[in-house]
ROLODO-589261 format. One record per residue: x, y, z of N, C-alpha, C, O in turn; residue number from 1. Coordinates in steps of 0.2 Angstrom, whole numbers, m for minus. Example, Ala and Ser with C-alpha at 12.3 -4.5 7.8 and 13.67 -1.06 7.14 Angstrom:
REC  n.c1  n.c2  n.c3 ca.c1 ca.c2 ca.c3  c.c1  c.c2  c.c3  o.c1  o.c2  o.c3  nr
REC    66   m28    39    62   m22    39    66   m16    39    71   m17    42   1
REC    64   m11    35    68    m5    36    64     0    39    67     6    40   2
***
This chain:
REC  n.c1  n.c2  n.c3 ca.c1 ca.c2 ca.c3  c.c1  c.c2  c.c3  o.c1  o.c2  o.c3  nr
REC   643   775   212   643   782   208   645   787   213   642   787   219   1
REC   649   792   213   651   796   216   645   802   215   640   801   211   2
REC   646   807   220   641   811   223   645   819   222   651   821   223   3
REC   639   824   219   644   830   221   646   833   228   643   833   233   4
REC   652   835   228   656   836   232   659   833   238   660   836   243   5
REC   660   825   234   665   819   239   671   820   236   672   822   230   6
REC   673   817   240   681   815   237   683   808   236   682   805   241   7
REC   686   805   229   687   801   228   694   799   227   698   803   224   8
REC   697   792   228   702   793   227   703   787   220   699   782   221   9
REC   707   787   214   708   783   208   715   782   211   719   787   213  10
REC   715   773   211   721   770   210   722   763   204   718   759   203  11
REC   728   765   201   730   760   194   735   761   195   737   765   199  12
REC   739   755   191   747   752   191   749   758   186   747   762   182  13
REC   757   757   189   761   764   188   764   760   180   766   764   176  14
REC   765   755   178   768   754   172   762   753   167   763   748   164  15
REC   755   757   166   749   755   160   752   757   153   754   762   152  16
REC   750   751   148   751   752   144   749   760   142   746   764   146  17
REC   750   761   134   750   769   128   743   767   129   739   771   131  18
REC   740   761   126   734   762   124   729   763   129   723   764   127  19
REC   730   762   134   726   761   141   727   767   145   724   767   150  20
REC   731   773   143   734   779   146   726   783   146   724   787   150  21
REC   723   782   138   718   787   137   713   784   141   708   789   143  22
REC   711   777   143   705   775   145   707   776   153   702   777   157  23
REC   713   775   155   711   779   163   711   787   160   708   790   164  24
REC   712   789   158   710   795   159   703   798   156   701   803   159  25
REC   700   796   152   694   797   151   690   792   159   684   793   162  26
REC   692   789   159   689   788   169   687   792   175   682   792   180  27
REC   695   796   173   696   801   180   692   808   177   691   813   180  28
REC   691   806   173   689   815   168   679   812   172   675   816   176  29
REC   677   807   170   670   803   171   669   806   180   666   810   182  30
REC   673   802   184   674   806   190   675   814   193   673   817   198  31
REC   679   816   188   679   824   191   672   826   189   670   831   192  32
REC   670   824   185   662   828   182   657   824   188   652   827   190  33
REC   657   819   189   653   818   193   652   821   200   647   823   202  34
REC   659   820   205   659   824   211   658   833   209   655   836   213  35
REC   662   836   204   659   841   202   665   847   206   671   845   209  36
REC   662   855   204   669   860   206   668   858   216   673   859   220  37
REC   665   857   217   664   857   225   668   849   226   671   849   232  38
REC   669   843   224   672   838   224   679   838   222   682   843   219  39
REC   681   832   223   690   832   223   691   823   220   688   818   221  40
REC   697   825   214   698   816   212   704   817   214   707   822   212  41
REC   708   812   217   717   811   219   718   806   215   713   802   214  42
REC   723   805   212   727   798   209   732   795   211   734   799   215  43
REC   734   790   212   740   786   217   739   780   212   734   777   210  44
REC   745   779   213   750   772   209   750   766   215   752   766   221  45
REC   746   761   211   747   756   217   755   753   222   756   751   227  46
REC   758   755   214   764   751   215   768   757   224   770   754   229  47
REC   767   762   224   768   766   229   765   766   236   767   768   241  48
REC   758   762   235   755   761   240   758   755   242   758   754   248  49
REC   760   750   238   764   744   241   768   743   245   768   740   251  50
REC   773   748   243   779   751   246   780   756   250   786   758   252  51
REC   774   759   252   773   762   259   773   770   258   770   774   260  52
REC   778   769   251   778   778   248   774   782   248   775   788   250  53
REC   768   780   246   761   785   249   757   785   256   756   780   259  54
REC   757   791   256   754   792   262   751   793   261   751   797   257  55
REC   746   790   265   735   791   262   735   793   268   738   789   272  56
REC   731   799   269   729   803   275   722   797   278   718   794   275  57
REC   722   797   286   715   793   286   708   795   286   707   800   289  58
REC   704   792   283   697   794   282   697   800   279   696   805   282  59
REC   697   800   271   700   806   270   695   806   262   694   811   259  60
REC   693   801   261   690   798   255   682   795   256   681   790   260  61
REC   677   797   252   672   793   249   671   787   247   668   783   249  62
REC   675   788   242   674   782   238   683   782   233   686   787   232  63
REC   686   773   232   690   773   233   690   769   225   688   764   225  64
REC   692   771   222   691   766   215   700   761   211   704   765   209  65
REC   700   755   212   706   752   211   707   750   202   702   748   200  66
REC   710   751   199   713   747   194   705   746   188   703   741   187  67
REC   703   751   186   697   752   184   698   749   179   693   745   177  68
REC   705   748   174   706   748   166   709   745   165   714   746   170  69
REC   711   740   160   716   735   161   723   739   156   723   743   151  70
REC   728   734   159   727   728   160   727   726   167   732   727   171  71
REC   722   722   167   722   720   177   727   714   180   725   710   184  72
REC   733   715   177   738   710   181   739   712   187   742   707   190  73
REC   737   718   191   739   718   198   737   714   202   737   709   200  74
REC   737   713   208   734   708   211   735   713   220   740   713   224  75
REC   730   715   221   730   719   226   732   715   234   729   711   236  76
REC   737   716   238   740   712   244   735   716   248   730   720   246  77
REC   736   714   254   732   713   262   736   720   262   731   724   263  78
REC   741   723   262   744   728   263   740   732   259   736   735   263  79
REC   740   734   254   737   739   249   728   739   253   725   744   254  80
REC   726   735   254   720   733   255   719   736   261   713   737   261  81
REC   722   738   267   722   738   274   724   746   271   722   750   275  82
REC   727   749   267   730   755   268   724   760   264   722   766   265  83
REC   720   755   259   714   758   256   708   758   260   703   762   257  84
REC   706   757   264   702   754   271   702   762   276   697   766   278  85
REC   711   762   276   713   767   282   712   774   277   712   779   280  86
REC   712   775   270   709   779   268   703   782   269   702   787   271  87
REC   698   778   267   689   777   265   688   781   273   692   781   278  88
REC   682   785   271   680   790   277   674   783   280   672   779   275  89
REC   672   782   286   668   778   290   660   777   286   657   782   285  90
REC   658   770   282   654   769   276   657   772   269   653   774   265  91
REC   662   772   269   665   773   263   666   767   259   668   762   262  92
REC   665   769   249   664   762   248   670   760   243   674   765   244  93
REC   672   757   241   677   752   235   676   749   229   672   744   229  94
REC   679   751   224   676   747   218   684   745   217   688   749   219  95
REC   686   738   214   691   735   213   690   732   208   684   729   207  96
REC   694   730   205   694   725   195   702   724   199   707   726   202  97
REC   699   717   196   705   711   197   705   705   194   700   702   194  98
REC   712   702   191   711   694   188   710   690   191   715   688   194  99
REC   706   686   193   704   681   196   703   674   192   700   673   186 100
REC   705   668   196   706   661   192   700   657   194   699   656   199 101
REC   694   655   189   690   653   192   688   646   195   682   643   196 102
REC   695   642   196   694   636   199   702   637   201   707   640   198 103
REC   702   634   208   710   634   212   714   631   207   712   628   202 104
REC   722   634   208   726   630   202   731   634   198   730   636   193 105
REC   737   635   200   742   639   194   742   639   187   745   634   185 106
REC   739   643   182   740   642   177   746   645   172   748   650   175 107
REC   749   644   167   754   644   165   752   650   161   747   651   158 108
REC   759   657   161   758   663   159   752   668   162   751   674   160 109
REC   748   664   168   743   668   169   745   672   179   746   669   184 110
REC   746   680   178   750   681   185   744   680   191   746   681   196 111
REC   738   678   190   732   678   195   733   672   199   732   667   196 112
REC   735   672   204   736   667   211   729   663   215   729   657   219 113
REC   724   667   214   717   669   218   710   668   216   708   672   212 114
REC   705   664   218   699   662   216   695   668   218   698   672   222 115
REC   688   670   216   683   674   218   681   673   227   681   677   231 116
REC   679   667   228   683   668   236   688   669   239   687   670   245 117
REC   694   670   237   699   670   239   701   678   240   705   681   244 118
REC   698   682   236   699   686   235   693   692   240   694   698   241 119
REC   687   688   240   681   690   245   685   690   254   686   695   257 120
REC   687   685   255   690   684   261   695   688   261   694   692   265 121
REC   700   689   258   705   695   258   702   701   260   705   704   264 122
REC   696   702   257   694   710   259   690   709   263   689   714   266 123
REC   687   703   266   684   703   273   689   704   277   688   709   280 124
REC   697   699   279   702   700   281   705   707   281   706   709   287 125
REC   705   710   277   707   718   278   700   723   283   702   728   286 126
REC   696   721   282   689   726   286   683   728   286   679   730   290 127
REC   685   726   277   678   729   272   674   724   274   675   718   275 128
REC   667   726   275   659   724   274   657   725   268   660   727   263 129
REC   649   721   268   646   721   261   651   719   255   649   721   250 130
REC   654   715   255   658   713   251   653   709   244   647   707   245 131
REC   656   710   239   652   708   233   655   708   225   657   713   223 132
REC   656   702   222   662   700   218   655   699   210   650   695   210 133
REC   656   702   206   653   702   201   658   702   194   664   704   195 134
REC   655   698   188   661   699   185   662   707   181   658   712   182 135
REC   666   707   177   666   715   175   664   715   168   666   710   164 136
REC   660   722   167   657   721   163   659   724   154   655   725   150 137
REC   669   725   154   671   726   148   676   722   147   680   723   143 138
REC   677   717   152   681   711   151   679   705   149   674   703   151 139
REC   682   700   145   680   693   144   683   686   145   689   687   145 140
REC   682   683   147   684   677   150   692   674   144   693   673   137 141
REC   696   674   149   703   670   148   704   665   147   700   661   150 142
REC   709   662   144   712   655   146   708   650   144   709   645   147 143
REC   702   650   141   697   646   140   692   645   145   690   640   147 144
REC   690   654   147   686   652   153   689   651   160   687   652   165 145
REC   697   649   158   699   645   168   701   653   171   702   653   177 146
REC   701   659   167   703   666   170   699   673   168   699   675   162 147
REC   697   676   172   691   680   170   693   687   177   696   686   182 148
REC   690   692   173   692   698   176   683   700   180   677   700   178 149
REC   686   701   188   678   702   192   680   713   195   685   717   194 150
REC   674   713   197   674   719   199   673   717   206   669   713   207 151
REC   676   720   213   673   718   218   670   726   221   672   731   219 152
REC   666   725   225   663   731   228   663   728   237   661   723   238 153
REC   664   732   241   663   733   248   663   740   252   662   744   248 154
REC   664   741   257   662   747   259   666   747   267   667   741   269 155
REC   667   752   271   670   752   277   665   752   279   660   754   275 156
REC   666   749   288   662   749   293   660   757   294   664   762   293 157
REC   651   757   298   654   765   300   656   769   305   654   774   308 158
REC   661   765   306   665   768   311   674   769   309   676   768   303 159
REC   678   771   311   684   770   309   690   771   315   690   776   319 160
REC   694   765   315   699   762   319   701   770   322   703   775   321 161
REC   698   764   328   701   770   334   695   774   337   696   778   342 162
REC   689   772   334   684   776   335   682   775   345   684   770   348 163
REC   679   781   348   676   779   354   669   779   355   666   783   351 164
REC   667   776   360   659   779   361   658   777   368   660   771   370 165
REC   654   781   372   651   779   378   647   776   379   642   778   376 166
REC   648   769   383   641   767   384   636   770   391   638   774   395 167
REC   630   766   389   625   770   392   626   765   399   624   759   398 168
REC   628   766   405   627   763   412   621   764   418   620   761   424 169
REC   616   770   414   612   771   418   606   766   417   605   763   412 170
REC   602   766   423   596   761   425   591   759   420   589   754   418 171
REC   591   768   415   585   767   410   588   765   404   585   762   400 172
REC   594   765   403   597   761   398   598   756   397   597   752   392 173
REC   601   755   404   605   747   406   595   743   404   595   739   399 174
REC   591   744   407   584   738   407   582   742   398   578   738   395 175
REC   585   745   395   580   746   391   587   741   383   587   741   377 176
REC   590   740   387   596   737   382   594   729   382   595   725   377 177
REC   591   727   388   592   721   390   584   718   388   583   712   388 178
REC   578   722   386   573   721   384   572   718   377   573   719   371 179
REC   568   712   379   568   705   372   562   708   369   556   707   372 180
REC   563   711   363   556   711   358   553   705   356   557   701   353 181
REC   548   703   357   544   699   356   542   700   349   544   696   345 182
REC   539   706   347   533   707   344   535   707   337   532   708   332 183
REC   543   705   337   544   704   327   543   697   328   538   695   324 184
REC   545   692   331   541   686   330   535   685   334   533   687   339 185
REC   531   681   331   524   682   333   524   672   336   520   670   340 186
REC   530   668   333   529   663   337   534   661   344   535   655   345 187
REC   536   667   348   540   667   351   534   667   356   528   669   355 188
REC   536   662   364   534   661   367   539   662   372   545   662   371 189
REC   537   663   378   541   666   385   538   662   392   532   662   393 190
REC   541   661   394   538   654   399   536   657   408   541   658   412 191
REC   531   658   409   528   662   415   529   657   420   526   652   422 192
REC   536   661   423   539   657   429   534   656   435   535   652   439 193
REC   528   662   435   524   658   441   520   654   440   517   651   445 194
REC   519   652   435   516   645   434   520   639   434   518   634   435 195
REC   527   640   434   532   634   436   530   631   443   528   625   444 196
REC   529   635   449   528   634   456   522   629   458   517   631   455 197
REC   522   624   461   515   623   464   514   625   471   519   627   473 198
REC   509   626   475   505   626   480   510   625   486   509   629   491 199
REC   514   620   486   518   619   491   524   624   491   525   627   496 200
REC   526   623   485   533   629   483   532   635   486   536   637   489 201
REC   528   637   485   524   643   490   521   645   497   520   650   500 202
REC   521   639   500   520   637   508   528   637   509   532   635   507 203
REC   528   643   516   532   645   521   534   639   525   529   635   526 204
REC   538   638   527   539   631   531   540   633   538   544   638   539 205
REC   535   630   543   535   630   550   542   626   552   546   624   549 206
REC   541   628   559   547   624   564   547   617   565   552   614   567 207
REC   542   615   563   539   607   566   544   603   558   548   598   558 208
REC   542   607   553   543   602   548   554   604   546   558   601   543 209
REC   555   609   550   564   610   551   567   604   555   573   602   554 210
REC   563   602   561   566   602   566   569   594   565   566   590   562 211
REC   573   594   567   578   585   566   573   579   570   570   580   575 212
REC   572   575   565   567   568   569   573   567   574   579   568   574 213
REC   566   563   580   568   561   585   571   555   586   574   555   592 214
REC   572   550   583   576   546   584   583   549   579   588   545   580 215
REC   584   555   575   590   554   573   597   558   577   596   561   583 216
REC   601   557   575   606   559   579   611   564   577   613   563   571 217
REC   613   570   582   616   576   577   622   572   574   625   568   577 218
REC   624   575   568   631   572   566   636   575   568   636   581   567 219
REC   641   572   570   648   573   571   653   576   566   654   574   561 220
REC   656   583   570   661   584   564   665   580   563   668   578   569 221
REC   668   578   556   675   577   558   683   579   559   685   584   557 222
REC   686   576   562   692   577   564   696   581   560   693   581   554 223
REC   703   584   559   706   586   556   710   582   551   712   584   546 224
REC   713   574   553   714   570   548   711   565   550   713   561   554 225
REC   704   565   547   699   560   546   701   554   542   703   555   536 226
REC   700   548   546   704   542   542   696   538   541   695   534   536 227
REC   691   539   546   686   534   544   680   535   540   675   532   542 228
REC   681   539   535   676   540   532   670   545   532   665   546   528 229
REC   670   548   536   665   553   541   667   558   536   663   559   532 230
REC   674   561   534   673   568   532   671   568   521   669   572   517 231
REC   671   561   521   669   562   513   660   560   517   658   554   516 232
REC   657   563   519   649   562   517   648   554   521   643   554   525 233
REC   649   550   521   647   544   522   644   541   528   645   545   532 234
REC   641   535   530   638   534   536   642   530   540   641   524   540 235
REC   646   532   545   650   529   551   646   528   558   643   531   562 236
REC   648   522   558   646   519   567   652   523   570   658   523   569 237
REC   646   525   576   651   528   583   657   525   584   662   527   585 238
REC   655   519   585   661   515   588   668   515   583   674   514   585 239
REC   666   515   578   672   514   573   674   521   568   674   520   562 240
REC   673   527   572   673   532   569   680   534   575   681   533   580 241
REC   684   539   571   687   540   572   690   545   579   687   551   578 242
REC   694   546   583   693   552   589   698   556   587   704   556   584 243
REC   694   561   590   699   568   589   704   568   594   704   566   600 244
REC   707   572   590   715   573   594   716   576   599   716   582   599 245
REC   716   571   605   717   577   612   722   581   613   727   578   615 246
REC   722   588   613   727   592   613   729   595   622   726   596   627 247
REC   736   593   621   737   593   629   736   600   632   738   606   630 248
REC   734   598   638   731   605   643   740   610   644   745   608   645 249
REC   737   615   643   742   621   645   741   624   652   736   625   655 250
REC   746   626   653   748   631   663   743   634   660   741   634   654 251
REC   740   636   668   734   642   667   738   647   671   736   653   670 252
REC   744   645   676   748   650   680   756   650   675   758   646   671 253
REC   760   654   679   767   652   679   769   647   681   768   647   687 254
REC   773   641   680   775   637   683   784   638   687   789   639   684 255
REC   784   637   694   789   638   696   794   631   695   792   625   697 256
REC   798   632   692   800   626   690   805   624   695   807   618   695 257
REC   809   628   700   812   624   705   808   622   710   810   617   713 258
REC   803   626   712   800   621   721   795   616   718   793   612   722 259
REC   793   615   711   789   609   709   794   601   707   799   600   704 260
REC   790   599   712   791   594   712   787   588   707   782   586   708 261
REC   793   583   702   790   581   698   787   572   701   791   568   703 262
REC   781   570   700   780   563   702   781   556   699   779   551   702 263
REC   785   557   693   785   552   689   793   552   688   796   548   686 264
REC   796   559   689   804   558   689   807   559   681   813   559   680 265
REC   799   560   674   804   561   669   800   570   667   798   571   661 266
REC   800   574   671   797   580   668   804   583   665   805   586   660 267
REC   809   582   668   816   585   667   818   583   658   823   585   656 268
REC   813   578   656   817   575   650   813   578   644   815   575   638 269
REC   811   580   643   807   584   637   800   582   638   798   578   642 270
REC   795   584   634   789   582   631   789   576   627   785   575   622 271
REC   791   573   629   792   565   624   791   559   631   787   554   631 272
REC   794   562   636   793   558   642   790   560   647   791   558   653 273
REC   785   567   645   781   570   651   773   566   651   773   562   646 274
REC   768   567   655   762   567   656   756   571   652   758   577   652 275
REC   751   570   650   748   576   649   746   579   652   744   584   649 276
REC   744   579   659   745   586   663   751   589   665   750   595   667 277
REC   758   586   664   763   590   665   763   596   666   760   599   661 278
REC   765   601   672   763   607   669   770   610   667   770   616   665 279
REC   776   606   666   782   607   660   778   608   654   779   613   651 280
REC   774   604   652   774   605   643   774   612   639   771   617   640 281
REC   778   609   634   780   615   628   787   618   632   790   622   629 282
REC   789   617   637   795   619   640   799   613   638   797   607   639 283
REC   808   615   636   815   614   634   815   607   640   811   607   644 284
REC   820   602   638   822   597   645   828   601   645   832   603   641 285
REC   829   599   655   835   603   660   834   600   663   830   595   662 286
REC   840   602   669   841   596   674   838   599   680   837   605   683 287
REC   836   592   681   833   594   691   835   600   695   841   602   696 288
REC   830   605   697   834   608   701   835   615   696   836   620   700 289
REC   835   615   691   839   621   688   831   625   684   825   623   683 290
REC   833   630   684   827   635   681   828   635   676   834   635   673 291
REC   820   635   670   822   634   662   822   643   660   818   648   660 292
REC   826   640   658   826   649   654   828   648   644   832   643   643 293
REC   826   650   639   826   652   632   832   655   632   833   661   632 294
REC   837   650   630   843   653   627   843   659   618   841   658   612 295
REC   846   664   621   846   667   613   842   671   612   840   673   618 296
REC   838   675   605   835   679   606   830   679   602   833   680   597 297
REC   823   679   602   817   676   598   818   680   591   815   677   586 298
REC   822   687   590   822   692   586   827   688   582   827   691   576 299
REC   830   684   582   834   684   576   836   676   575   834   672   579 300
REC   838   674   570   837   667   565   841   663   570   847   665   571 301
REC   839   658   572   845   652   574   850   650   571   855   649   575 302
REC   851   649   565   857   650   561   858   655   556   854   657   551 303
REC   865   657   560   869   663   556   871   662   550   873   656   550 304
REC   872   664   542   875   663   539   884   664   538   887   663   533 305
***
């Protein structure tokens, strides 16, 4: 029931029969008297709301009343439905009369496509809350019972699309959000974490009980391409554990490479047939005698395009 000085809006099908002309209007007349001189009633054609034709201002309406009077062949879309939502002010409610089938199933001459569920989800799908399908109370069952006219009632959330709100990030908010009432249940039970602990759990651990037993022995890391099982966790003998890669010693000085003289006779051939003290290594192969120098210049690509 409408309230003095809301605003409601009445929507019915734009082709109602003569006979049905006086009973919506004696509806809207029932409405203007009850919102009163301080309240407002608007009318709108569904068929226009279909078609986008009406602009429904948003949250602009109390209470929203659809298809009050038959004949109720309408059959309200997701569209119509979503556009009547985006009217309703935040907790604003809906009354709707519609034909509904009361077992799944096309029936012949009859335009209602939609079960009383089907028709619930629909206006859940569009936004509406409190949803509630009764049947109506000046219509009678159809078709022998398989088709019947319901009234539905729902209500907008209270808030309205697009809406903002600050949350609360401070200390006293944050602990006081996160606070579990007990005291609506009375058989709620909370498990006192220092009774989980024993005696030990609580004893500090000395140096004596850290330190590695003496007969054990520190573990070896493993190598970087570990083949013998050492780096997946496992228990390997020294002897068949794998060795790390010796990486060959580097000059600590410059090396003169014409008064050094080589003792094996292949320093001149590359790192393929040097020594690992070599002190060539990582230097170009040249010949006997000749100083190594880096052709080219580190600044730019070895090959040119």
């Amino acid at each position: 029931m409408a309230e003095p000085g809301q605003t409601v809006l009445l929507v019915a099908r734009a082709g109602a029969e003569a006979q049905n002309v006086e009973a919506l209007q004696q509806h809207r007349d029932a409405l203007v008297a009850q919102v009163g001189d301080t309240g407002k009633v608007d009318f709108e054609q569904i068929d226009r709301i279909e078609d986008g034709a009406a602009g429904l201002a948003s949250a602009q309406y109390d209470h929203a009343v659809a298809n009050p009077v038959g004949p109720w062949a309408v059959e309200h879309s997701s569209r119509a439905l979503a556009s009547l939502l985006l009217a309703l002010k935040p907790s604003g409610s809906l009354v709707l009369s519609e034909l509904v089938l009361e077992h799944p199933g096309a029936i012949d001459g009859v335009s209602a496509t939609r079960t009383r569920d089907d028709l619930a989800q629909q206006l859940r799908f569009a936004g509406f809350v409190d949803v509630q399908i009764t049947a109506h109370t000046q219509a009678a069952a159809l078709a022998d019972g398989r088709v019947s006219v319901v009234t539905a009632t729902a209500s907008k959330p209270a808030y309205h699309v697009g809406a903002a709100a600050a949350l609360p990030f401070g200390k006293k908010a944050a602990r006081k959000a996160w606070t579990i009432n007990v005291e609506s249940d009375d058989d709620a039970e909370i498990e006192d974490e220092d009774a989980l602990l024993e005696e030990e759990d609580l004893a500090r651990p000395d140096a004596a009980s850290l330190a590695r037993p003496g007969d054990a022995k520190p573990r070896r890391k493993p190598c970087k391409n570990c083949t013998c099982g050492l780096a997946d966790g496992g228990e390997v003998d020294e002897s068949e554990a794998c060795k790390p890669e010796s990486k060959p010693r580097k000059p600590t000085r410059p090396v003169d490479v014409v008064n050094v003289k080589s003792s094996c006779g292949n320093c001149s051939l590359g790192d393929a047939f040097r020594c690992t003290s070599c002190p060539y290594l990582g230097m170009p192969a040249f010949k006997p005698g000749e100083k190594v120098t880096l052709g080219g210049s580190m600044l730019h690509d070895d090959f040119m395009p």
